[in-house]
PLY file of the C-alpha trace (Angstrom):
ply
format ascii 1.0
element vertex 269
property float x
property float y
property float z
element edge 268
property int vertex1
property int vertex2
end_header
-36.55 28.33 41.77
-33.23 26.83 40.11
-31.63 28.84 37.37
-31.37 26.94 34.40
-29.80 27.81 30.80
-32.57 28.45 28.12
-33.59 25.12 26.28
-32.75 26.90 22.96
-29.22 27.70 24.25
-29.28 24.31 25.69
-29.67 22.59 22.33
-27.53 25.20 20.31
-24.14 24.61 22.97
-24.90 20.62 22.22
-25.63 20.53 18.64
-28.59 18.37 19.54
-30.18 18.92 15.54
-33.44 16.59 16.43
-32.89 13.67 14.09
-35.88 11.83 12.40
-34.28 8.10 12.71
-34.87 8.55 16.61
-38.01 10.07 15.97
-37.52 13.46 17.36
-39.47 16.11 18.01
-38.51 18.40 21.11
-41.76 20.31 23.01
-39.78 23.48 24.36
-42.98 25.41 25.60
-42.53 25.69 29.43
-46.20 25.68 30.08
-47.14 22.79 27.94
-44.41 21.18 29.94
-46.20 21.80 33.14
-49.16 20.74 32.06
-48.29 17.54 31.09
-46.84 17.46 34.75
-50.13 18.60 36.28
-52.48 16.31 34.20
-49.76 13.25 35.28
-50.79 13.74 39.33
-46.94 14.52 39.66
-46.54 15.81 42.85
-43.70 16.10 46.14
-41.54 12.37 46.10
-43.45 11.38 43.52
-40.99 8.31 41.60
-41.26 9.06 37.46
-39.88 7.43 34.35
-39.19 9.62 31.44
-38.66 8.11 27.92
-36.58 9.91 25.30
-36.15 13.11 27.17
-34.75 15.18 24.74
-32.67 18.67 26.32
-35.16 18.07 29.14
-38.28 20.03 28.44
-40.43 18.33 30.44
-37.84 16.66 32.23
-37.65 20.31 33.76
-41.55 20.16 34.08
-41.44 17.20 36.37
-38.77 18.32 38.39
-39.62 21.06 39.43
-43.08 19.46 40.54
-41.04 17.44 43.20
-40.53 14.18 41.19
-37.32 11.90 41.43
-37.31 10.96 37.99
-35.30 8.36 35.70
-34.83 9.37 32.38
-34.03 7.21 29.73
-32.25 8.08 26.33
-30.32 6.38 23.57
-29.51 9.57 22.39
-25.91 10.26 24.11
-25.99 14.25 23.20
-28.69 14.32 25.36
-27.47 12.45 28.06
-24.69 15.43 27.91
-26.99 18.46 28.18
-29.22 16.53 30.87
-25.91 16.44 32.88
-26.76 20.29 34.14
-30.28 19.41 35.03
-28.88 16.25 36.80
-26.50 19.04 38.71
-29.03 21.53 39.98
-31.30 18.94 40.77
-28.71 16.51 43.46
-29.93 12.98 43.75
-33.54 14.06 41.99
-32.68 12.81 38.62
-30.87 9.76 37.54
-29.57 9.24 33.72
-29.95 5.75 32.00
-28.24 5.87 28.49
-30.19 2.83 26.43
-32.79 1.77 24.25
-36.16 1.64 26.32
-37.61 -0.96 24.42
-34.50 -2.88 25.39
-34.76 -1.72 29.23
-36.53 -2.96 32.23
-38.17 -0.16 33.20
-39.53 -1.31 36.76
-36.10 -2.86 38.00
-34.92 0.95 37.01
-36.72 2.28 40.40
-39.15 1.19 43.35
-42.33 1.98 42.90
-44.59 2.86 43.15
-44.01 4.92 39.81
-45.35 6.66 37.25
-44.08 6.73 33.47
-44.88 10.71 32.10
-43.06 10.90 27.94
-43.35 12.44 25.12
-42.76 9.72 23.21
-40.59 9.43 19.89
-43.42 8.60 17.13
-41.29 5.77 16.29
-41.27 3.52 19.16
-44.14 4.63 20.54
-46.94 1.96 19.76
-43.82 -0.73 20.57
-43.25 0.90 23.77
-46.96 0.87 24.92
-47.29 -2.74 24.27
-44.88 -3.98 25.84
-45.56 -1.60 29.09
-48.77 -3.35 29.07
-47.99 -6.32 29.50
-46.33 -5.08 32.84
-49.18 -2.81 33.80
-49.57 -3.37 36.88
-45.76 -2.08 37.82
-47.24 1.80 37.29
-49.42 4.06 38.99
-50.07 5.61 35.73
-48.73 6.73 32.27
-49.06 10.03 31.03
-48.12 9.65 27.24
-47.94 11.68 24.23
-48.67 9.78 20.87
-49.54 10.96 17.33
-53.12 11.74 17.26
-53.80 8.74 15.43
-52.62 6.90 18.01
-54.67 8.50 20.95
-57.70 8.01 19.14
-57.23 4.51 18.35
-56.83 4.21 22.50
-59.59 5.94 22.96
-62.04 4.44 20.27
-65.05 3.22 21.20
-67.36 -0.10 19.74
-68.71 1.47 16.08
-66.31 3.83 15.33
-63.51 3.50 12.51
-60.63 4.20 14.67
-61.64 0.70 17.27
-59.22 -1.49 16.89
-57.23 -4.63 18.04
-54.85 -1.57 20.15
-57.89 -0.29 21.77
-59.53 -4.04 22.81
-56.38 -4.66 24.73
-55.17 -1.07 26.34
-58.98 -0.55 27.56
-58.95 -3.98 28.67
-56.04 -3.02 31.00
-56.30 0.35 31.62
-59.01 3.18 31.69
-57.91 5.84 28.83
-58.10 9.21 29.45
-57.98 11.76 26.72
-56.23 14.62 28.31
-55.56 17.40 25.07
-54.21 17.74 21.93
-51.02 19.80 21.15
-50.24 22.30 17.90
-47.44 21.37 15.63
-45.52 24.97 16.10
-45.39 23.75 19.85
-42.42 21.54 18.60
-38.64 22.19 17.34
-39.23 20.85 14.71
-43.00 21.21 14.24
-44.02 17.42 13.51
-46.52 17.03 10.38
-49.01 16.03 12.51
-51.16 17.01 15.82
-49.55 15.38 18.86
-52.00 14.49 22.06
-51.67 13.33 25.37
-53.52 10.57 27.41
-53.33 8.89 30.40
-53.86 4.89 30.91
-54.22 4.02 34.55
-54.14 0.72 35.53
-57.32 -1.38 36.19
-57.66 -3.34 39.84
-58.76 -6.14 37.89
-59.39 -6.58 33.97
-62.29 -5.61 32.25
-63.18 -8.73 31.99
-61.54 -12.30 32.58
-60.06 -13.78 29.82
-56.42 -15.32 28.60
-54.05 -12.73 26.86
-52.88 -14.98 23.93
-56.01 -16.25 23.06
-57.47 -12.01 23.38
-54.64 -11.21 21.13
-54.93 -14.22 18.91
-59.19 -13.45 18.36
-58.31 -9.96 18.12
-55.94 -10.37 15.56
-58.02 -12.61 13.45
-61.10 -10.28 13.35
-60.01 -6.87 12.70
-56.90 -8.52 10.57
-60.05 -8.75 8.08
-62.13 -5.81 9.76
-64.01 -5.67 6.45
-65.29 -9.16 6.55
-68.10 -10.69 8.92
-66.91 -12.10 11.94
-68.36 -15.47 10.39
-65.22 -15.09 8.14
-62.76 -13.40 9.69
-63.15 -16.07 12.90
-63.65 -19.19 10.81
-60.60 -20.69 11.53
-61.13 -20.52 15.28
-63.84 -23.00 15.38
-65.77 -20.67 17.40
-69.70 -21.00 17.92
-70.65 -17.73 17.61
-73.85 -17.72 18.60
-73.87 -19.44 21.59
-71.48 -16.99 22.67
-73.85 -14.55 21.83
-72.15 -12.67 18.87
-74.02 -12.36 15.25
-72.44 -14.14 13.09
-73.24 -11.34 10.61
-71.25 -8.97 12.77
-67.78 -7.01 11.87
-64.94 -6.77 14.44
-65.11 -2.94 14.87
-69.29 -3.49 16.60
-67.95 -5.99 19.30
-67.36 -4.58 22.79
-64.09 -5.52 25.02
-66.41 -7.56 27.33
-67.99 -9.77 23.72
-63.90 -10.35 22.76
-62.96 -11.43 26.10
-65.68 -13.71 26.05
-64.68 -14.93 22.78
-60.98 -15.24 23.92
-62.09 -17.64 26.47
-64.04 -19.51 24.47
-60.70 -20.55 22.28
-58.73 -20.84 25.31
-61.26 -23.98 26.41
-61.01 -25.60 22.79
0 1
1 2
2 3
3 4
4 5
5 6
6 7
7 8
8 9
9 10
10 11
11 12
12 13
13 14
14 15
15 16
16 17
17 18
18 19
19 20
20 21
21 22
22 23
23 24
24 25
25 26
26 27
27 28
28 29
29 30
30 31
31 32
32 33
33 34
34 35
35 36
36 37
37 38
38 39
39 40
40 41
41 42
42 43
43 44
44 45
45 46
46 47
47 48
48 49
49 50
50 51
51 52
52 53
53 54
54 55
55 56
56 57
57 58
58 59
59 60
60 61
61 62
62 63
63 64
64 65
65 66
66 67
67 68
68 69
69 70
70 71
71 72
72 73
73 74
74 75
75 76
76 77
77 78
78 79
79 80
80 81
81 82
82 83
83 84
84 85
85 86
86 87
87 88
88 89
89 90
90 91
91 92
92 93
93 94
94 95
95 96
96 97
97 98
98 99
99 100
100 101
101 102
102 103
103 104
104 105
105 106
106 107
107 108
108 109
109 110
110 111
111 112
112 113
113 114
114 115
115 116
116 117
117 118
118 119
119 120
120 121
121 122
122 123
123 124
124 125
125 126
126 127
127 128
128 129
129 130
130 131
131 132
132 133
133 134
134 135
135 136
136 137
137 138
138 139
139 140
140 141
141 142
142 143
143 144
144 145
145 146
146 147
147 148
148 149
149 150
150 151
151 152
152 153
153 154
154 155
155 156
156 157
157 158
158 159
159 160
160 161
161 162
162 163
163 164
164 165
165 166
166 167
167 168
168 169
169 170
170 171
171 172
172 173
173 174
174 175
175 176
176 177
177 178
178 179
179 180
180 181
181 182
182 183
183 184
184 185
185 186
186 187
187 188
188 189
189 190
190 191
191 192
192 193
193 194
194 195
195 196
196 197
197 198
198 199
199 200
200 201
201 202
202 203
203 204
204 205
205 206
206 207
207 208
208 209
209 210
210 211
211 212
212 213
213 214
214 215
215 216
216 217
217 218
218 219
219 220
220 221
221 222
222 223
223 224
224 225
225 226
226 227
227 228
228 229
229 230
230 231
231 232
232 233
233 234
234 235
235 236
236 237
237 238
238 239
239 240
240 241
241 242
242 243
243 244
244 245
245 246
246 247
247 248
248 249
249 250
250 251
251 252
252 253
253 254
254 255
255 256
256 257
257 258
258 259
259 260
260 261
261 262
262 263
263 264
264 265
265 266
266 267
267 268
């Protein structure tokens, strides 16, 4: 076991006052911490990229699972009270001061690697975009997200929450809702619920199809969710029918498998 300072004193000694521009919210709870770890498959040598680590709550988590982790923070207060952590932990974890939306994230170490975060509310939709379009880098991500944001993830064909977010991240990745966290869990509590899910990469895609022309169907039906697909796809020049979708039908009804099909349908136009 290594003897660390509390995280409360850690945050008092560095005046690290979360601030809302970087969207933060610190998770302090040890256990929580841990079980973020657990639910991630961290385990012995494991290779882990943290985002926006804060005074190092899970950070802690990780390490003491057996990671070597790389944590990345624009927030240079924090970059100070990792420097302890950094200390009792020799050549386990490396500090990258910088903007992670800014930062390639696979150059940062060899995989293969894992990205585990509680993410700052922010950046966080930003961040998972762009990581997907790099997917296959990671073994995994273990994220936390506004609960919004898990459940549009997670959404399934007919619900409200399906969206263009959850065509392409279950198109990539299989989404696993892992469990939701309370507000008081936080310093400061948040205003709303905070849950974490894992995305693990598919071999293969759900099904074949060209990103821009996924994104640009995508964006053209459920930028008009409201509207039959008739509508909100006119502009496309797409024969619906043959491709086997009703006219009649909104964005939110259509499976991954009836966009992709759709996507490639444009991309041979």
């Amino acid at each position: 076991m290594v003897d660390l300072q509390p995280l409360r004193e850690v945050i008092r000694a560095h005046g690290l006052d979360a601030r809302k521009s970087l969207g933060q919210h610190f998770l302090l709870d040890t256990n929580l911490c841990a079980r973020i770890a657990r639910v991630a498959g961290v385990s012995e040598g494991c290779r882990v990229i943290e985002v926006g680590p804060g005074p190092g709550g899970l950070t802690r988590a990780l390490l003491a699972a057996g990671a070597k982790v790389t944590a990345v923070e624009m927030d240079r207060r924090c970059i100070a009270a990792l420097g302890d952590l950094a200390e009792a932990y020799p050549g386990r974890l490396t500090l990258i001061e910088g903007n992670a939306l800014e930062t390639d994230l696979p150059a940062l170490t060899p995989g293969p690697r894992r990205i585990v975060s509680n993410l700052p509310y922010n950046i966080s939709t930003p961040l998972l975009l762009r990581w997907l379009t790099e997917i296959n880098a990671y073994q995994s991500l273990t994220l936390m997200f506004q609960k919004e944001v898990a459940d549009r993830l997670t959404a399934r064909p007919g619900s409200k929450t399906y969206g263009r977010l959850s065509v392409i991240t279950q198109w990539l990745t299989e989404v696993r809702y892992e469990f939701n966290l309370d507000k008081r869990a936080f310093t400061p509590p948040p205003k709303v619920t905070s849950t974490v899910v894992t995305l693990t990469p598919r071999a293969a895609p759900l099904a074949p199809a060209p990103r821009k022309a996924l994104e640009t169907v995508t964006a053209a039906a459920f930028g008009q969710r409201r509207k039959m697909l008739r509508q909100s796809l006119k502009g496309l020049g797409l024969n619906l029918e043959s491709l086997g979708v009703a006219p009649t039908a909104r964005a939110e009804t259509l499976t991954v498998e009836q966009f992709c099909a759709l996507a490639r349908a444009l991309a041979a136009t």
